[in-house]
matplotlib code that plots the C-alpha trace (Angstrom):
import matplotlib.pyplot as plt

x = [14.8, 13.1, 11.1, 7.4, 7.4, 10.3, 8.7, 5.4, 8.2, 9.9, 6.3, 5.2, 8.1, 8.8, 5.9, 5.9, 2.5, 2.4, 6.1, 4.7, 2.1, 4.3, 8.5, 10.4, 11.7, 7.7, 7.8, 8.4, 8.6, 7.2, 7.4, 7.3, 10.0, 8.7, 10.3, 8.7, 4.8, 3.5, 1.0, 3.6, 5.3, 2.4, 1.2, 3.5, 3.2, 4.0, 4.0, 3.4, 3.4, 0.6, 0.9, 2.8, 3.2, 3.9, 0.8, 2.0, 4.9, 6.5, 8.1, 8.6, 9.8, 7.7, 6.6, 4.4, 3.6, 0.6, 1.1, -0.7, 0.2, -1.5, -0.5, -1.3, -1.8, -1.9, -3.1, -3.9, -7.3, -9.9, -9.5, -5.8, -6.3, -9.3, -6.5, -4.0, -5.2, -6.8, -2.7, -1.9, -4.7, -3.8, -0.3, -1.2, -2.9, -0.5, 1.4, -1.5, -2.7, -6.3, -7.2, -9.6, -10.3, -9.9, -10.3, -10.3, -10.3, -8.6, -5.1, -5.7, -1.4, -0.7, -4.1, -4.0, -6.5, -6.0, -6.4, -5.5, -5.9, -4.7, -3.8, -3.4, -1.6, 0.0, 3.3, 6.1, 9.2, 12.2, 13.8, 17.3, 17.7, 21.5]
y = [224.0, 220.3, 218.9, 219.1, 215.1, 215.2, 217.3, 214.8, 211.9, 213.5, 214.1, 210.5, 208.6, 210.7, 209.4, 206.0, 205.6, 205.2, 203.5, 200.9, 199.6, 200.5, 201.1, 203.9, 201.3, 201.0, 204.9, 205.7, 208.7, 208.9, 205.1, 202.1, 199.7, 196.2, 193.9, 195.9, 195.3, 192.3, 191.4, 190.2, 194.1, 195.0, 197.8, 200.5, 203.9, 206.1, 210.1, 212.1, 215.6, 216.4, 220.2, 223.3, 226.8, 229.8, 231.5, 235.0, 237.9, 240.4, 242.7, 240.2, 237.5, 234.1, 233.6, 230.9, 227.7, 225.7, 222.4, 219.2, 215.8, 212.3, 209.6, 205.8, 203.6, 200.0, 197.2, 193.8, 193.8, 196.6, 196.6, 197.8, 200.9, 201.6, 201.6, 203.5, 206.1, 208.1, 208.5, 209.7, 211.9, 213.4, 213.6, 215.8, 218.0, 218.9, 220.0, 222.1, 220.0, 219.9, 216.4, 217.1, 213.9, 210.1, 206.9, 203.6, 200.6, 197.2, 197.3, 194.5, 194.5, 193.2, 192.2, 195.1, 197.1, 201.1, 204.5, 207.3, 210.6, 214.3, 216.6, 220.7, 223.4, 226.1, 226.5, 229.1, 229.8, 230.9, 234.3, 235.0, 238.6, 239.5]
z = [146.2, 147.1, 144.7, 145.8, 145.6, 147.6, 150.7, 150.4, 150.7, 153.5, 155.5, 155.0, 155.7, 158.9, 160.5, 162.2, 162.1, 158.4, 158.7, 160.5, 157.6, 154.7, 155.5, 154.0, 151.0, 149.8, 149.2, 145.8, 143.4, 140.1, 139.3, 141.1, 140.3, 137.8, 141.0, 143.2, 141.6, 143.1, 145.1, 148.2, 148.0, 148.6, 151.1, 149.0, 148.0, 144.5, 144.8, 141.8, 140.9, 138.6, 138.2, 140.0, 138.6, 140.3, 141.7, 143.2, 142.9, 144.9, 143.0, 139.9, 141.6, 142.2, 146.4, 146.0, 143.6, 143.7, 143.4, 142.7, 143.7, 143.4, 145.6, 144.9, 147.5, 146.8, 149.0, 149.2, 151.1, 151.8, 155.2, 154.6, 152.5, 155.2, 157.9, 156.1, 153.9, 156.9, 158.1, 155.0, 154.4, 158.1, 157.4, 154.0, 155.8, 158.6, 155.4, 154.1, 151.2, 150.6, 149.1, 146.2, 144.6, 144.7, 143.1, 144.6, 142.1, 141.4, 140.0, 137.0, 136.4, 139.7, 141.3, 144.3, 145.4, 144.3, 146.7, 144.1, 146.1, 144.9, 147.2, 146.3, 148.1, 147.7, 149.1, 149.5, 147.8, 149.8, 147.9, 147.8, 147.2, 145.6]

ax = plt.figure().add_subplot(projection="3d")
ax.plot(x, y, z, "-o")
ax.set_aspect("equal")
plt.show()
């Protein structure tokens, strides 16, 4: 089964809309590489997965998780993160994720400006029967 991180990753880099303001190699999971957090990398992207647990059963077996993710956006003017976080926020919900909350500040590490956003859905899980 795909990581829920992994399906977010897979949904944002296949669009070229959001490809064409921040390319496949600014995507990362969980962390964002030390070489990678300047202000001359910037726009990139870091998916996270803040919670997921199993949410229904059919006859004892999980059929859905609900899972929360946080993506961080970072940017090097305003007018950047206004551009790009609406392709994101559209490309999360054409997967079903909800975006719940968001934080937009000043990164004071590596001088770049912030989008935090979580996201929430719940999402199938495929059953193999034996």
């Amino acid at each position: 089964m795909m990581l829920p991180i992994q399906e977010v990753e897979m949904i944002l880099t296949g669009s070229a809309d959001l490809t064409s303001y921040v390319p496949d190699e600014k995507v990362f999971l969980v962390d964002v590489p030390e070489l990678d957090q300047k202000v001359d990398q910037a726009p990139m992207i870091r998916i996270n997965e803040l919670e997921s647990y199993r949410n229904a059963y059919e006859d004892d077996q999980a059929t859905c998780i609900s899972v929360d993710i946080q993506i961080d956006l970072w940017t090097g003017t305003i007018k950047e993160a206004q551009e790009i976080q609406p392709i994101i926020d559209r490309l999360m919900a054409s997967a079903d994720y909800q975006q719940y909350a968001s934080a937009f500040d000043k990164d004071p590490d590596i001088q770049l400006y912030r989008y935090a956003r979580r996201y929430r859905a719940n999402k199938e899980i495929e059953i193999t029967f034996k």
